[in-house]
MITIMAR-886628 format. One record per atom (N, C-alpha, C, O, CB): atom name; residue number from 1; residue in three letters; x, y, z. Coordinates in steps of 0.05 Angstrom, whole numbers. Glycine has a CB too. Layout:
residues N
{'CA', NUM, 'ALA', {X, Y, Z}}
...
end
This chain:
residues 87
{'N', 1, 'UNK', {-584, -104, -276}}
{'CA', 1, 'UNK', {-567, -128, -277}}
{'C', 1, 'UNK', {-559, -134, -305}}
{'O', 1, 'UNK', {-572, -123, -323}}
{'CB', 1, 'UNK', {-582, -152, -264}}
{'N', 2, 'UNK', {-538, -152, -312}}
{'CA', 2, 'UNK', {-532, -148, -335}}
{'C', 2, 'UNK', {-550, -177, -348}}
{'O', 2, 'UNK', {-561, -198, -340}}
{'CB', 2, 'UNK', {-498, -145, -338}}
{'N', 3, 'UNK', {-546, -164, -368}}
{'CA', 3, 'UNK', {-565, -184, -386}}
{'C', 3, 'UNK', {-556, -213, -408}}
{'O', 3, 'UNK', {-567, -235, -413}}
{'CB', 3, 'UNK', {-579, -163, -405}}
{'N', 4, 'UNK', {-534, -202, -416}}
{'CA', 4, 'UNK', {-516, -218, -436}}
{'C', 4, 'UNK', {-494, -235, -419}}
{'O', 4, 'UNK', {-481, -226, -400}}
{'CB', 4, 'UNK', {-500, -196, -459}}
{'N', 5, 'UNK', {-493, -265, -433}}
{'CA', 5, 'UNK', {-464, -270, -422}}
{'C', 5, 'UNK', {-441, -260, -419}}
{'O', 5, 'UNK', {-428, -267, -399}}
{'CB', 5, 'UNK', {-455, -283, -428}}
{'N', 6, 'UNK', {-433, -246, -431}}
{'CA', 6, 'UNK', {-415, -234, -431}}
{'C', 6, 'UNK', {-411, -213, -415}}
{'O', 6, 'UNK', {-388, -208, -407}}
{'CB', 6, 'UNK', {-412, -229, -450}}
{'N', 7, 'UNK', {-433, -198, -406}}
{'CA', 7, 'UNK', {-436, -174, -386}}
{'C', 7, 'UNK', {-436, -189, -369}}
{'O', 7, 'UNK', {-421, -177, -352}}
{'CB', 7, 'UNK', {-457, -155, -385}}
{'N', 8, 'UNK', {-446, -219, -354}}
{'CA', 8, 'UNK', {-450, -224, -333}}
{'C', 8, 'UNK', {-422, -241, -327}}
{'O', 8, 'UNK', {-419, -246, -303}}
{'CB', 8, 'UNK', {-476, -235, -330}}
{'N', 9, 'UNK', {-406, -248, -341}}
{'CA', 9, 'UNK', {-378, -247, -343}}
{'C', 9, 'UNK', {-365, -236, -329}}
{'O', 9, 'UNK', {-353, -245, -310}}
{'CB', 9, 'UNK', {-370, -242, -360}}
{'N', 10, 'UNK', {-366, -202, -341}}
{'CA', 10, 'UNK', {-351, -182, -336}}
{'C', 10, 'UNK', {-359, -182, -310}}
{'O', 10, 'UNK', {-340, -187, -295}}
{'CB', 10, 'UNK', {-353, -158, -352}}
{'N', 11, 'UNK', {-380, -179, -298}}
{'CA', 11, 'UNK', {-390, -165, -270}}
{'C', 11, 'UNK', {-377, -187, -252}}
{'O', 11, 'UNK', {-362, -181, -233}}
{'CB', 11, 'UNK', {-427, -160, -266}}
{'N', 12, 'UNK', {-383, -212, -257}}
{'CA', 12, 'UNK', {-363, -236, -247}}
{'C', 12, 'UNK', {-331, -221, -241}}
{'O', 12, 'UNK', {-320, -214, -220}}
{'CB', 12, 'UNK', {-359, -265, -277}}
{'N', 13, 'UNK', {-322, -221, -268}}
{'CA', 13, 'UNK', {-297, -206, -261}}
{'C', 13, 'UNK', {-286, -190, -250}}
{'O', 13, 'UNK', {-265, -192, -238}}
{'CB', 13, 'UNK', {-289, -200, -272}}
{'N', 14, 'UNK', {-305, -163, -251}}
{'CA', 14, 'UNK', {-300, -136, -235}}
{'C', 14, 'UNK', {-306, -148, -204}}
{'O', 14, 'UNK', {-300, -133, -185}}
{'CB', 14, 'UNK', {-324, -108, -245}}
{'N', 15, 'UNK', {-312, -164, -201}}
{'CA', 15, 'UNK', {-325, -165, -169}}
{'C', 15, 'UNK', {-298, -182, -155}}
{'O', 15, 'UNK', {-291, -179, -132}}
{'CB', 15, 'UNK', {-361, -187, -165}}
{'N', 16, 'UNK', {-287, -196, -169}}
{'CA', 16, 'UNK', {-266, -213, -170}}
{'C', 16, 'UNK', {-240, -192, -168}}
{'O', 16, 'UNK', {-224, -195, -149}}
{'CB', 16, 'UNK', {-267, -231, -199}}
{'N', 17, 'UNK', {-236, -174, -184}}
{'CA', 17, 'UNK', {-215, -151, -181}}
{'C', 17, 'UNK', {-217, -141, -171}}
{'O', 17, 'UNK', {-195, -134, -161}}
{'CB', 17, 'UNK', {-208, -138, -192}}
{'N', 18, 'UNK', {-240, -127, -161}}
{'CA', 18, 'UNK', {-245, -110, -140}}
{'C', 18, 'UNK', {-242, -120, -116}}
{'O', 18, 'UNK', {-230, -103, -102}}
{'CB', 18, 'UNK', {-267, -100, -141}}
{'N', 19, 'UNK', {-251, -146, -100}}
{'CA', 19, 'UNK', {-231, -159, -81}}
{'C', 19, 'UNK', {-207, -162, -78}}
{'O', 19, 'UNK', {-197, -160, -56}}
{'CB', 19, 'UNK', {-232, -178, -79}}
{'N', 20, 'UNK', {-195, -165, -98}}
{'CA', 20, 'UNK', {-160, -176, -93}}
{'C', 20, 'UNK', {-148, -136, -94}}
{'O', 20, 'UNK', {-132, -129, -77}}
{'CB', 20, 'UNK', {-141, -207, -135}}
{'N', 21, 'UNK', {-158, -117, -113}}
{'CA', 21, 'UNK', {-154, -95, -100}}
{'C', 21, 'UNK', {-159, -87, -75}}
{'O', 21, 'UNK', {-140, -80, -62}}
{'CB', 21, 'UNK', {-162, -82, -111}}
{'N', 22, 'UNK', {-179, -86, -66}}
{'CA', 22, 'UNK', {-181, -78, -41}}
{'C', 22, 'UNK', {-160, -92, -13}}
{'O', 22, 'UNK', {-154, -80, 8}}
{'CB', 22, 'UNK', {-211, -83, -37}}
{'N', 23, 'UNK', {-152, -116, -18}}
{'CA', 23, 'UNK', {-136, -138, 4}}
{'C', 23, 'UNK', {-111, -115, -5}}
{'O', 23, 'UNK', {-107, -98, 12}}
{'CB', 23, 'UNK', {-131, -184, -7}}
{'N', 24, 'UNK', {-96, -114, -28}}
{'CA', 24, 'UNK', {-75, -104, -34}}
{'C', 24, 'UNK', {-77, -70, -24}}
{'O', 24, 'UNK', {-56, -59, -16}}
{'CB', 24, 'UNK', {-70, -111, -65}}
{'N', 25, 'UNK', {-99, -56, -24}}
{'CA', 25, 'UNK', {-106, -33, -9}}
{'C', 25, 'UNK', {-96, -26, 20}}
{'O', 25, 'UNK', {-84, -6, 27}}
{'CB', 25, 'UNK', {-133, -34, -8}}
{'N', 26, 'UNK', {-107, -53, 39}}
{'CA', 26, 'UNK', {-112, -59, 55}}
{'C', 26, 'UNK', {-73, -68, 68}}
{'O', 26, 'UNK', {-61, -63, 89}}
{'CB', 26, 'UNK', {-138, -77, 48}}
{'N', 27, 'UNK', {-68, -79, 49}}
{'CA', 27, 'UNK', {-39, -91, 58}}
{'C', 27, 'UNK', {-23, -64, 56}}
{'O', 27, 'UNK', {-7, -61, 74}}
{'CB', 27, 'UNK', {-24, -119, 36}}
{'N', 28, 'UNK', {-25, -40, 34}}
{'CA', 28, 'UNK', {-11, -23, 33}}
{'C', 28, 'UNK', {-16, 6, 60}}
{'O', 28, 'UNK', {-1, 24, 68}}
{'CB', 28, 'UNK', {-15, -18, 4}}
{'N', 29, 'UNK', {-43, -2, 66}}
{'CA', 29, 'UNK', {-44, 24, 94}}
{'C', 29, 'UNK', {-35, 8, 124}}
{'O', 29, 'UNK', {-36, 20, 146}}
{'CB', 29, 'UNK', {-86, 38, 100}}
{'N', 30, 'UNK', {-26, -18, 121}}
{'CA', 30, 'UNK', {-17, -39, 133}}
{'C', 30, 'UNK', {10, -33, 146}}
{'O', 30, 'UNK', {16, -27, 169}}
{'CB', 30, 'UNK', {-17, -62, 115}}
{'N', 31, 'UNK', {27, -39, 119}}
{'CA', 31, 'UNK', {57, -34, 124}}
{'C', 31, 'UNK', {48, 0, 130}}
{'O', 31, 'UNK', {47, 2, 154}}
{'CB', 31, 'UNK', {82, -42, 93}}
{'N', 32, 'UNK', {43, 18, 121}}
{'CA', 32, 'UNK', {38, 52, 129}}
{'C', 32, 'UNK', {41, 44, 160}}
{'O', 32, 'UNK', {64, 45, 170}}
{'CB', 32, 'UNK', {0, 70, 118}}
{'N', 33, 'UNK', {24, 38, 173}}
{'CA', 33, 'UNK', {18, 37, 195}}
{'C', 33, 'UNK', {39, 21, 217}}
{'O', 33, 'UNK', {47, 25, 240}}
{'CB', 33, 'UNK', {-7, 28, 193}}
{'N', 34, 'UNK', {43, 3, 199}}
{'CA', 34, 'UNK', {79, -7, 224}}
{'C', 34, 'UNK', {97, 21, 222}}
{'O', 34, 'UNK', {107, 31, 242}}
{'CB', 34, 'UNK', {110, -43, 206}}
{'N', 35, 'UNK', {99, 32, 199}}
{'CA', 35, 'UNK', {121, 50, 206}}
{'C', 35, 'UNK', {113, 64, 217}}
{'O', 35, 'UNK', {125, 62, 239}}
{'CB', 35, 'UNK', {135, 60, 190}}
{'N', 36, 'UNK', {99, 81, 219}}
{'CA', 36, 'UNK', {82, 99, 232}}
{'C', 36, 'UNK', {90, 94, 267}}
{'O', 36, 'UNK', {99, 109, 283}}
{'CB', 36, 'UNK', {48, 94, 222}}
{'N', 37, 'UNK', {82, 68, 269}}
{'CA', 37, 'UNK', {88, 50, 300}}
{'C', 37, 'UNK', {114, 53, 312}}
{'O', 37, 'UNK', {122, 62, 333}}
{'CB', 37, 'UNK', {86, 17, 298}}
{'N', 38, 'UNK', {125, 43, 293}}
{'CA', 38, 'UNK', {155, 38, 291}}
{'C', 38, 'UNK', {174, 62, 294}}
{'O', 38, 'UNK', {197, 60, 302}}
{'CB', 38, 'UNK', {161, 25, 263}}
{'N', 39, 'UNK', {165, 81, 289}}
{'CA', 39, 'UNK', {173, 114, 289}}
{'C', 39, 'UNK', {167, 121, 319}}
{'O', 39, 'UNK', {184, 128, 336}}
{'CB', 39, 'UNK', {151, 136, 266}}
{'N', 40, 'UNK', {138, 117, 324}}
{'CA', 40, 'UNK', {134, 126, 353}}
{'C', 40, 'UNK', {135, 114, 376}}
{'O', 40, 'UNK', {127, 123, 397}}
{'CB', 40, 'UNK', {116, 134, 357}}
{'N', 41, 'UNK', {145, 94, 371}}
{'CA', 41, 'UNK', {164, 73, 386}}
{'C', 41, 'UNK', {187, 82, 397}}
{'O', 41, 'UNK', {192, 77, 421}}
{'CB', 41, 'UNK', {175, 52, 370}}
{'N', 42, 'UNK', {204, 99, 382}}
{'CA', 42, 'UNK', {228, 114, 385}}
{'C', 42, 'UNK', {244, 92, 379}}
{'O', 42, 'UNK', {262, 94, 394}}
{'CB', 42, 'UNK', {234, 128, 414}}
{'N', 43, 'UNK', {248, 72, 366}}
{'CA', 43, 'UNK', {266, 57, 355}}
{'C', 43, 'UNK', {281, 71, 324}}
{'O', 43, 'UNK', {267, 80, 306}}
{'CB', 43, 'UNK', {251, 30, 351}}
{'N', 44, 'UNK', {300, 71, 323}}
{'CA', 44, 'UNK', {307, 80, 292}}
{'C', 44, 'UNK', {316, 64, 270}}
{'O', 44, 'UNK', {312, 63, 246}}
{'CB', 44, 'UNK', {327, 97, 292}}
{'N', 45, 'UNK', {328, 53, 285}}
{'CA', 45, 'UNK', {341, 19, 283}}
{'C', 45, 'UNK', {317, 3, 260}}
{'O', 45, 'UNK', {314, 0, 236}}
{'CB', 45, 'UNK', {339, -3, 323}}
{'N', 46, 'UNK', {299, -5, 293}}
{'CA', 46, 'UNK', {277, -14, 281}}
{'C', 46, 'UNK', {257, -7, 262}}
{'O', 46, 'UNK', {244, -23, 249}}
{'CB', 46, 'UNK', {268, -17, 295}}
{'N', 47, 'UNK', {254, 27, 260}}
{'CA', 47, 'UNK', {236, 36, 244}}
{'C', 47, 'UNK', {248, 36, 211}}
{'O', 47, 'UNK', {236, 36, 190}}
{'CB', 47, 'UNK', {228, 64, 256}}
{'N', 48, 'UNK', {270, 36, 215}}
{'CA', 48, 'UNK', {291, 32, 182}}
{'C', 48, 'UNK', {291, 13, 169}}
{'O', 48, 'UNK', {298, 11, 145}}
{'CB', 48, 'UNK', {320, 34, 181}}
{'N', 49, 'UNK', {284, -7, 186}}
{'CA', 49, 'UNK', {285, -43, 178}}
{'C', 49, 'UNK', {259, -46, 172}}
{'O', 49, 'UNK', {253, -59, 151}}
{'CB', 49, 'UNK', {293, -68, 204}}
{'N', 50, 'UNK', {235, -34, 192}}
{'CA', 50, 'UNK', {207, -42, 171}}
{'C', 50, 'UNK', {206, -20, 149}}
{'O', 50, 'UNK', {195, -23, 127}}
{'CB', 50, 'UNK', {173, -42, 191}}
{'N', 51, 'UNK', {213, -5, 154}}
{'CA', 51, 'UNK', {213, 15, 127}}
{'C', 51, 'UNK', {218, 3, 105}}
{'O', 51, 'UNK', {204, 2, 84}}
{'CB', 51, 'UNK', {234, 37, 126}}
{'N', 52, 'UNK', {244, -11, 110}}
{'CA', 52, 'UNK', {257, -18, 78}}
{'C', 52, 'UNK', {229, -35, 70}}
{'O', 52, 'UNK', {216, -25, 52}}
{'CB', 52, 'UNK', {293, -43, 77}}
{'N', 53, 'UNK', {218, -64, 84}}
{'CA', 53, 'UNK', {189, -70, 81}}
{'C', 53, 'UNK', {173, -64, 67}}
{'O', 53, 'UNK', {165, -74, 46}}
{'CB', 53, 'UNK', {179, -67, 96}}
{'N', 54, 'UNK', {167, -43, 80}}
{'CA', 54, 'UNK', {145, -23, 77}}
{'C', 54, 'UNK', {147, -1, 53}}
{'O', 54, 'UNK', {130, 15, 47}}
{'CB', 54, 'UNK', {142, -7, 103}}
{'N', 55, 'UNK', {168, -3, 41}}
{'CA', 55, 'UNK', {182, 21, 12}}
{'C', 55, 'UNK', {164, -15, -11}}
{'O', 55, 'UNK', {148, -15, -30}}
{'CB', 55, 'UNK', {245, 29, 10}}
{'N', 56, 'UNK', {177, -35, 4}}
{'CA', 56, 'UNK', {171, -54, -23}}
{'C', 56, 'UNK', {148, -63, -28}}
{'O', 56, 'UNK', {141, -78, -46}}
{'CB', 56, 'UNK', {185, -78, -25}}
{'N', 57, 'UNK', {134, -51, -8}}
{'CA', 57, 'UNK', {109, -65, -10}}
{'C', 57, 'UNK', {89, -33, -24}}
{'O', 57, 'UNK', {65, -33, -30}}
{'CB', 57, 'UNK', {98, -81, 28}}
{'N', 58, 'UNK', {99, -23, -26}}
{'CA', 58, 'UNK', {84, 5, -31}}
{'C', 58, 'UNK', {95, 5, -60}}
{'O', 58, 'UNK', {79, 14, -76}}
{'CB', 58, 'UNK', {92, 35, -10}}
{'N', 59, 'UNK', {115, -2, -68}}
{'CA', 59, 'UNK', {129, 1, -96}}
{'C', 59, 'UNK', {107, -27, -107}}
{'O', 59, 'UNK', {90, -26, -125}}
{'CB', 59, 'UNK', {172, -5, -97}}
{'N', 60, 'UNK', {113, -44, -96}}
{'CA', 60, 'UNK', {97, -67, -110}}
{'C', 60, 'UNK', {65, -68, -113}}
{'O', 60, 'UNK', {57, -87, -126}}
{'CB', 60, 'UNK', {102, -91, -96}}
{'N', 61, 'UNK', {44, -47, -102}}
{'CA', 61, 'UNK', {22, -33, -107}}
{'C', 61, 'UNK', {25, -13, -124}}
{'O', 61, 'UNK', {4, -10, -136}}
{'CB', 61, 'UNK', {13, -24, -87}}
{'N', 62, 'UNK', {41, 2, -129}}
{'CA', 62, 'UNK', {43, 26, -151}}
{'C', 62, 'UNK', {49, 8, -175}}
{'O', 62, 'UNK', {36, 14, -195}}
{'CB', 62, 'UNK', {68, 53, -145}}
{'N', 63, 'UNK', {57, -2, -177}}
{'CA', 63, 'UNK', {72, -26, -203}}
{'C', 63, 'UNK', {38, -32, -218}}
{'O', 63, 'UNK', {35, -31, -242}}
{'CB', 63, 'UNK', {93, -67, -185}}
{'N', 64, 'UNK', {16, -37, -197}}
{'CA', 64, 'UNK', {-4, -49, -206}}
{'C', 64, 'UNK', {-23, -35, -210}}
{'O', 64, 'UNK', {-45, -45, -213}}
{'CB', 64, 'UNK', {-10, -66, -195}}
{'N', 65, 'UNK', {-17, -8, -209}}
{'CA', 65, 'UNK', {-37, 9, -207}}
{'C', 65, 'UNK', {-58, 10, -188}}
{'O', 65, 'UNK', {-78, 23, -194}}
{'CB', 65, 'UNK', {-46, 9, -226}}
{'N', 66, 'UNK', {-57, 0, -169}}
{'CA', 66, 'UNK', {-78, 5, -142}}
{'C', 66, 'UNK', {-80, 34, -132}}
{'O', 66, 'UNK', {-100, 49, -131}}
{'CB', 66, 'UNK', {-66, -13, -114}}
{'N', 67, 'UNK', {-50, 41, -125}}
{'CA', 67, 'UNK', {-47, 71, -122}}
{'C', 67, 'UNK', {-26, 83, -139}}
{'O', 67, 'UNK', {-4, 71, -141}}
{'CB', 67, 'UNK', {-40, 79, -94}}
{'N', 68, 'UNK', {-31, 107, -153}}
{'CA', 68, 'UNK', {-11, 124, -160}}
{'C', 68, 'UNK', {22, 126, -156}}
{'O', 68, 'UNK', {34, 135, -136}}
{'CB', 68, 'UNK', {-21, 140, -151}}
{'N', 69, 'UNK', {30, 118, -176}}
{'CA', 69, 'UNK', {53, 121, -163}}
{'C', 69, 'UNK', {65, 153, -153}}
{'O', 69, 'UNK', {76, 151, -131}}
{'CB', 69, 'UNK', {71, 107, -183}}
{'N', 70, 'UNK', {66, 173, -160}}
{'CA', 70, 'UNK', {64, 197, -139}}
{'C', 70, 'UNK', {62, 200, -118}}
{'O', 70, 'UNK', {79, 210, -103}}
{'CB', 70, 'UNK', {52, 209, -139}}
{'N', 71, 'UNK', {30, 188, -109}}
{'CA', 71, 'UNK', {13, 178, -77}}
{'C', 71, 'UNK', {50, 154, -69}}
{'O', 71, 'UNK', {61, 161, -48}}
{'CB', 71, 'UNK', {-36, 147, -86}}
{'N', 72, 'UNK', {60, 138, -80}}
{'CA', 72, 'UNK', {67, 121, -67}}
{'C', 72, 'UNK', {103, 139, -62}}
{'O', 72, 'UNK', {114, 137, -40}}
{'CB', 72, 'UNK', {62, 90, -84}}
{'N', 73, 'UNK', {110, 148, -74}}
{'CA', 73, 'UNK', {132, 171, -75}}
{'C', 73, 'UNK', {130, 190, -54}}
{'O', 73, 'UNK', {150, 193, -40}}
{'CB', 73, 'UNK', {131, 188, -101}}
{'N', 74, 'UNK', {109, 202, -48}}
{'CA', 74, 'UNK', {94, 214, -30}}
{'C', 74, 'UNK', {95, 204, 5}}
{'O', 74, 'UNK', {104, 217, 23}}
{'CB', 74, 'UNK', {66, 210, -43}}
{'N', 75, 'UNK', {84, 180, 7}}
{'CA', 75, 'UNK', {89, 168, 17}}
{'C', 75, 'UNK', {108, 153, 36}}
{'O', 75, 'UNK', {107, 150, 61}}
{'CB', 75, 'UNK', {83, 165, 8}}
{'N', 76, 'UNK', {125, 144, 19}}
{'CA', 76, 'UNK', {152, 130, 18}}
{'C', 76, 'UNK', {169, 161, 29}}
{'O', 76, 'UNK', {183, 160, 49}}
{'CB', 76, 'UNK', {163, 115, -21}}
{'N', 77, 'UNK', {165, 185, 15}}
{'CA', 77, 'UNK', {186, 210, 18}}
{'C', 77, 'UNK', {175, 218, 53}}
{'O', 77, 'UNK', {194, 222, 68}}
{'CB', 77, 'UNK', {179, 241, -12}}
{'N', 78, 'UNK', {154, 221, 64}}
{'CA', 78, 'UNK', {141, 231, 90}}
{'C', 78, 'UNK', {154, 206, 109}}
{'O', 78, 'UNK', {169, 208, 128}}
{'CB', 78, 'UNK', {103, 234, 89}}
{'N', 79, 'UNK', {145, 185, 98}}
{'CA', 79, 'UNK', {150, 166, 126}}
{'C', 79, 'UNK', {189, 169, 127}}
{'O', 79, 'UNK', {199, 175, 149}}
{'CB', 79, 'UNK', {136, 122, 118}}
{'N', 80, 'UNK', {205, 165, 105}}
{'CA', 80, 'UNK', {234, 173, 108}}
{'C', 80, 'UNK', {242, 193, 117}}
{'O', 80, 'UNK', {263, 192, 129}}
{'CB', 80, 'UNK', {245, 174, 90}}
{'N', 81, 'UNK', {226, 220, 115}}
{'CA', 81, 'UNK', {233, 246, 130}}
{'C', 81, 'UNK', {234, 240, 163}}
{'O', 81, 'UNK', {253, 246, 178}}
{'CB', 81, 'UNK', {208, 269, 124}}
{'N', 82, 'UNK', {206, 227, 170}}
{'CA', 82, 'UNK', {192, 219, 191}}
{'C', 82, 'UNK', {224, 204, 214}}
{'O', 82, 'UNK', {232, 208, 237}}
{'CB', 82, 'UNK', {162, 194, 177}}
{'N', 83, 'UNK', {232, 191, 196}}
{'CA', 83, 'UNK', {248, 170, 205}}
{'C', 83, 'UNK', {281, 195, 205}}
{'O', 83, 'UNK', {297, 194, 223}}
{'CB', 83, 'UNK', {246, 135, 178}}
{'N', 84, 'UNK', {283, 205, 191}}
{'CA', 84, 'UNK', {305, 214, 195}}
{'C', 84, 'UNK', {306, 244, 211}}
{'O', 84, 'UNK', {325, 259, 209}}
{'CB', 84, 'UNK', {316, 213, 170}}
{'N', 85, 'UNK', {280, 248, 229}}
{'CA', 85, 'UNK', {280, 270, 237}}
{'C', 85, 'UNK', {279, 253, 269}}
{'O', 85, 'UNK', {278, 266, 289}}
{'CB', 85, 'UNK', {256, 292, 223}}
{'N', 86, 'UNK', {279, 228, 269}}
{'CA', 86, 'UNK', {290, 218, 294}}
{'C', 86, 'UNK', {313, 232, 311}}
{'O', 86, 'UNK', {333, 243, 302}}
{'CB', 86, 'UNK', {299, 194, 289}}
{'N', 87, 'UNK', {310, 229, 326}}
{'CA', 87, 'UNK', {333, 241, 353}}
{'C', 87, 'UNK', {351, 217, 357}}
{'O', 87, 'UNK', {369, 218, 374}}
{'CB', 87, 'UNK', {317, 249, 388}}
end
């Protein structure tokens, strides 16, 4: 355990960031998962409209470094394939 104020500060803090990361984790496999829905729905319509969503909410996690922005490029590039390989 930490010993100094200042360490017990920090651990305050990390525990504090490490919550509000994980919610923002949590919101980004979130939107993943409507489109994902939204795809096998057979809507295209619909799956393009939560997409757009779901691109901003994945850009606005890479911005903060939660995930990689690559991972979020990655991402963003599969679910658009996904969507445009609709029938």
């Amino acid at each position: 355990m930490a010993n100094t104020a200042s360490a017990r500060k920090r651990a305050r803090q990390s525990e504090t960031q490490r919550q509000h990361n994980t919610s923002l984790r949590s919101e980004f496999r979130t939107a993943v998962k409507n489109v994902i829905k939204a795809i096998e729905a057979g809507d295209k319509s619909a799956a393009q409209g939560v997409y757009q969503g779901a691109v901003s909410t994945i850009d606005s996690i890479a911005d903060k470094n939660i995930i990689h922005k690559n991972k979020a490029a990655r991402h963003k590039s599969r679910l658009s394939a996904a969507i445009k390989g609709m029938s």
